[in-house]
C-alpha positions in Angstrom: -59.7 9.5 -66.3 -63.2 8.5 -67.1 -65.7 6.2 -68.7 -65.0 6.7 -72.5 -66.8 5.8 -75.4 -66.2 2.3 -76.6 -63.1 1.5 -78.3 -63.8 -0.5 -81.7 -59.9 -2.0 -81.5 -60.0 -2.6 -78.0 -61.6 -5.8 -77.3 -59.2 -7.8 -80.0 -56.1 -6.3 -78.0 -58.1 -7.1 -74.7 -57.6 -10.6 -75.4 -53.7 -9.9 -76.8 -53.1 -8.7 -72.9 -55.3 -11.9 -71.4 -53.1 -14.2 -73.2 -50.0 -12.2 -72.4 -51.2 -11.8 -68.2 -51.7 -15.3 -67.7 -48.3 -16.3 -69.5 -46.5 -14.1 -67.1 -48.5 -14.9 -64.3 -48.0 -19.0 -64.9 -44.3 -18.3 -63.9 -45.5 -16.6 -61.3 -47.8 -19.1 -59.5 -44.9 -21.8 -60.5 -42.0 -20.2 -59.0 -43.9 -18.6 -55.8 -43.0 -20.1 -51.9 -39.7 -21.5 -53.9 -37.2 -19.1 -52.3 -35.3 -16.7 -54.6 -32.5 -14.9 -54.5 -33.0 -11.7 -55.2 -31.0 -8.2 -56.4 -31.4 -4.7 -55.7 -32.2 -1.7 -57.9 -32.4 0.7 -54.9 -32.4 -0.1 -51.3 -35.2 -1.4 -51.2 -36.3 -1.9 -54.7 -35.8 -5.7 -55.8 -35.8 -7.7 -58.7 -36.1 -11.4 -58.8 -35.1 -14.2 -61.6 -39.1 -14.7 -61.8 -39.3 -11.1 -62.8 -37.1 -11.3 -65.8 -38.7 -14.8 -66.5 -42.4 -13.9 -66.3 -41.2 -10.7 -68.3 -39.8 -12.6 -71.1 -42.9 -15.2 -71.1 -45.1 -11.8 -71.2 -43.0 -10.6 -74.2 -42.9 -13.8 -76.2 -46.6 -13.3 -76.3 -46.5 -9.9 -77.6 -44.1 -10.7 -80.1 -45.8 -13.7 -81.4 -49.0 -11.5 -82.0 -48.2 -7.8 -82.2 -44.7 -7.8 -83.5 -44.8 -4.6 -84.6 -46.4 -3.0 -81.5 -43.5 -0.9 -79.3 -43.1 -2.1 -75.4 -41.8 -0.7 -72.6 -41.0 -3.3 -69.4 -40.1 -2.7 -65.8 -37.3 -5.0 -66.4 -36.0 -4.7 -69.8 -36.9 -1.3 -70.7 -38.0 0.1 -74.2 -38.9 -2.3 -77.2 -39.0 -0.1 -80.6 -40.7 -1.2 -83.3 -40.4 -1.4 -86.9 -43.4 -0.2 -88.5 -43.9 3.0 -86.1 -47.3 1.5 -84.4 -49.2 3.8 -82.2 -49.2 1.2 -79.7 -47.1 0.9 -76.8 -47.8 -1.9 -74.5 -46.4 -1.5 -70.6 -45.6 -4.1 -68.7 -45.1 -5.1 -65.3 -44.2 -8.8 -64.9 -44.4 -9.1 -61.0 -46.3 -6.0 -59.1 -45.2 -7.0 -55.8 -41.6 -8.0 -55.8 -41.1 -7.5 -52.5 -44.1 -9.6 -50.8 -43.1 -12.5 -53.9 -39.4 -13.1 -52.3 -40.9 -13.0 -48.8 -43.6 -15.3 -49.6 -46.2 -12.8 -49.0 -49.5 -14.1 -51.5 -50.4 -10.5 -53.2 -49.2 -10.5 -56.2 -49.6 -9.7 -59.9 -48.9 -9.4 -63.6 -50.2 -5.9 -65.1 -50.2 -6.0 -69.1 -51.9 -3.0 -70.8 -51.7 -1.7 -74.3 -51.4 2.6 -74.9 -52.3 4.7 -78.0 -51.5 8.2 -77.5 -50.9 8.2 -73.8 -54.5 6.6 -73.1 -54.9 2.8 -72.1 -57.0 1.0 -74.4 -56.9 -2.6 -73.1 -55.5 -4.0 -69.6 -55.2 -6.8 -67.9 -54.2 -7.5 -63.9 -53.3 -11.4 -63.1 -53.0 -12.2 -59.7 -52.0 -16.5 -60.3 -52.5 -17.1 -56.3 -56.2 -16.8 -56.2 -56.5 -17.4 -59.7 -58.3 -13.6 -60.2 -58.4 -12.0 -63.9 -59.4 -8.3 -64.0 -59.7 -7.1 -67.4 -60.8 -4.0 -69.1 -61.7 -2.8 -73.0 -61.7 1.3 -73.6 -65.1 1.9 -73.3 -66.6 -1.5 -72.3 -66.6 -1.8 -69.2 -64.2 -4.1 -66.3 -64.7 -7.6 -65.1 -63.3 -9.8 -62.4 -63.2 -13.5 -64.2 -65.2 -12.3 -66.9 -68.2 -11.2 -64.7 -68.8 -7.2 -64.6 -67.3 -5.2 -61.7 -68.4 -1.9 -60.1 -67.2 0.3 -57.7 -68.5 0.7 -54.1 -71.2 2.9 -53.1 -69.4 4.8 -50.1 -70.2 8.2 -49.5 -68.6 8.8 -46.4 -65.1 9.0 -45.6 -65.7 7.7 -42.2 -67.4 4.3 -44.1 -64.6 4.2 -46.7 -61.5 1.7 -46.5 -59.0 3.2 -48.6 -55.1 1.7 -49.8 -51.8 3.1 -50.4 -48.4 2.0 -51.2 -44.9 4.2 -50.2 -42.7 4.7 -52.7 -39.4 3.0 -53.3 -37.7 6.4 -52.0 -39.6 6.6 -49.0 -36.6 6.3 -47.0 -35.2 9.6 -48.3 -38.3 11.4 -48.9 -41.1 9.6 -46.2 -42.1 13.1 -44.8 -45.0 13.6 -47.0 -46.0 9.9 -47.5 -46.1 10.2 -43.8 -48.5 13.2 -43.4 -50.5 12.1 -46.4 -50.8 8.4 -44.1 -51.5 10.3 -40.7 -54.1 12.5 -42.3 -56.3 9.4 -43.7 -56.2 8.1 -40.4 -58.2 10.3 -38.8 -60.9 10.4 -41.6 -60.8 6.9 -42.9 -62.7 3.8 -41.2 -59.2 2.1 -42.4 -56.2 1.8 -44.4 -54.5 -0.9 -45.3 -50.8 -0.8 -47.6 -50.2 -4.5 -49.4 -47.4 -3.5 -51.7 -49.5 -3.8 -55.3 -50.4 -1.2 -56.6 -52.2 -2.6 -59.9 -54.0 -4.9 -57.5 -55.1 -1.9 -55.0 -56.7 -0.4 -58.6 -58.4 -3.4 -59.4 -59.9 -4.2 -55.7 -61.4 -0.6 -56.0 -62.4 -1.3 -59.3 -64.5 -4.3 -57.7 -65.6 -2.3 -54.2 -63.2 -3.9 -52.0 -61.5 -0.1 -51.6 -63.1 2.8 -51.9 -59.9 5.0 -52.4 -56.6 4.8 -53.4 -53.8 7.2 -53.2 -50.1 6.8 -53.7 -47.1 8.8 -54.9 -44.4 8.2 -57.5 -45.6 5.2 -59.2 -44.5 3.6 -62.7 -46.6 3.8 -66.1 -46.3 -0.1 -66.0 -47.3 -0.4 -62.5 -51.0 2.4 -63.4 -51.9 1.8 -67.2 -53.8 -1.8 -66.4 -55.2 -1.0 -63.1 -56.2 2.4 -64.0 -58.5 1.9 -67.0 -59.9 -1.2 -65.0 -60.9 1.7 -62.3 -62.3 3.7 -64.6 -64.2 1.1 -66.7 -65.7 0.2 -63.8 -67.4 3.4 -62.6 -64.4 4.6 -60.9 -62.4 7.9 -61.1 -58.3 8.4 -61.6 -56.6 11.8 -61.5 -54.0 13.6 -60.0 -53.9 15.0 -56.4 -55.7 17.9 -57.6 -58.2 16.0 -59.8 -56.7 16.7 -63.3 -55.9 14.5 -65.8 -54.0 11.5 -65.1 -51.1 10.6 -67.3 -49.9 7.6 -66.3 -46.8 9.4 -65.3 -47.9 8.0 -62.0 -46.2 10.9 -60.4 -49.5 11.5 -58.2 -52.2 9.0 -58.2 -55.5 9.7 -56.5 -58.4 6.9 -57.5 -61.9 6.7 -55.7 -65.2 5.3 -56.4 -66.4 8.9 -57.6 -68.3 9.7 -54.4 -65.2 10.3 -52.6 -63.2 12.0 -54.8 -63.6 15.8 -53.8 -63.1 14.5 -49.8 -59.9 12.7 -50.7 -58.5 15.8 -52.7 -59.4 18.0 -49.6 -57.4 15.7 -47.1 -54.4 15.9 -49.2 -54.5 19.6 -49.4 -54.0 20.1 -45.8 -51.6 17.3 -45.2 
C-alpha cells in the first residue's frame, strides 16, 4: 500500500468509523479489569461477552448511519445489504481478546470502511489510554487528531520492530519461530503485545519501525493499515507486493526498512 491521492468520500465516512470506534470502545473501557468468562473458537482463540457487546454497540452505529453499507464482523460475520453499496465496513470489536480477559491494558476497537478491496476510512480505539488513531484515503493519519509520521530509522540494528503469532501457532510455530529468531539477531528489539491494529498504528506514529506477522484477519489489518500508510508508512506482503487485506502475510515498515525486512524473511 501507499500514500494515495485524496479520497473526496473519505473524510464524511472517517467520522462514520470515529463515532462507531468510540461506541465499541466505551464497552470496552467499561467492562475492562471486571473478570469475564470467556469461550473458545480455537485453542487459544477467545471470545468474550464484551466482544459481542462492543460488536453490537459498533453495529448499532453503522446501521443508524449507513444502513445500506454491507459489514463483515469478527464475531457475527457477514452483514449484506440491500441496495448493493460498494462499501463494506470490517470490524473488529476487541483486538486483543486475550490480554482483555487477563487484564492485560493493550487493547482496541479497529473500525474501517472498504470500496473495492482498498480502505478508505479507519479508525483504531484504544479506551485505556484514551488514544484515537484515525485515517482518510489520501489525507493523511493522526493520533487524537494531531498528524502522525513514521520513524526515521535506517538501520535495522536502530529499529524496534513488533509481531504477533498466529492463533495456529501451536500447530504450525516452525516458521513464526525462524521468522522471530532471525529478527533477533538484526533488530535492537522486538517486542509481541497481542494487537495487531495497535502494533500498525504505533508504527504509524514511530513507536515501531517494523511490523511483521502472519495469518491475520481483514478486520484485524483494514484500520491499522491505511493509518500506516497515511502516515508515511509502507504495507505489503512478504515479498513487497500488494497487500490485500487478506492478511495472509503482512510486512509494514516505516519505508526505510522495508527492502532489509524482506531480505531477513527470505533466509529465515
Amino acid at each position: 500500500m501507499s500514500r494515495a491521492a485524496p479520497d473526496p468520500g473519505a473524510r464524511a465516512l472517517l467520522r462514520v468509523a470515529v463515532e462507531a470506534a468510540r461506541a465499541g470502545g466505551a464497552v470496552l473501557r467499561r467492562s475492562f479489569g471486571a473478570g469475564h468468562a470467556y469461550a473458545r473458537k480455537g485453542v487459544i482463540d477467545l471470545v468474550t461477552s464484551t466482544d459481542l457487546a462492543a460488536e453490537a454497540a459498533i453495529l448499532r452505529v453503522l446501521r443508524r448511519r449507513v444502513p445500506d453499507h454491507e459489514v463483515l464482523a469478527e464475531e457475527s460475520g457477514a452483514h449484506a445489504s440491500r441496495g448493493g453499496s460498494p462499501f463494506r465496513w470490517l470490524i473488529d470489536p476487541l483486538d486483543g481478546t486475550t490480554n482483555f480477559a487477563h487484564g492485560y491494558p493493550f487493547v482496541c476497537t479497529s473500525v474501517a470502511v472498504v470500496r473495492a478491496g482498498r480502505a478508505v476510512a479507519g479508525a483504531v480505539f484504544d479506551p485505556l489510554r484514551d488514544e484515537l488513531f484515525t485515517a482518510a484515503r489520501g489525507h493523511g493519519a493522526r493520533c487524537n487528531g494531531r498528524r502522525i509520521r513514521v520513524s526515521a530509522v535506517r538501520r535495522l540494528r536502530e529499529a524496534l520492530l513488533v509481531t504477533g503469532f498466529p492463533y495456529d501457532v501451536h500447530a504450525h510455530g516452525r516458521r513464526v519461530v525462524r521468522e522471530f529468531q532471525a529478527f533477533l539477531r538484526h533488530a535492537q528489539g522486538i517486542r509481541r503485545d497481542g494487537s495487531a491494529a495497535l502494533n500498525l498504528c504505533y508504527l504509524a506514529c514511530g513507536r515501531f519501525d517494523g511490523f511483521w506477522e502472519l495469518r491475520l484477519h481483514p478486520w484485524d489489518v483494514a484500520a491499522g493499515s491505511l493509518i500506516a500508510t497515511e502516515a508515511g508508512g509502507r504495507v505489503t506482503d512478504y515479498g513487497g507486493g500488494r497487500y490485500d487485506l487478506s492478511g495472509r502475510e503482512t510486512l509494514a515498515s516505516n519505508r526505510h526498512l522495508h527492502r532489509r525486512m524482506q531480505q531477513v524473511l527470505e533466509t529465515a
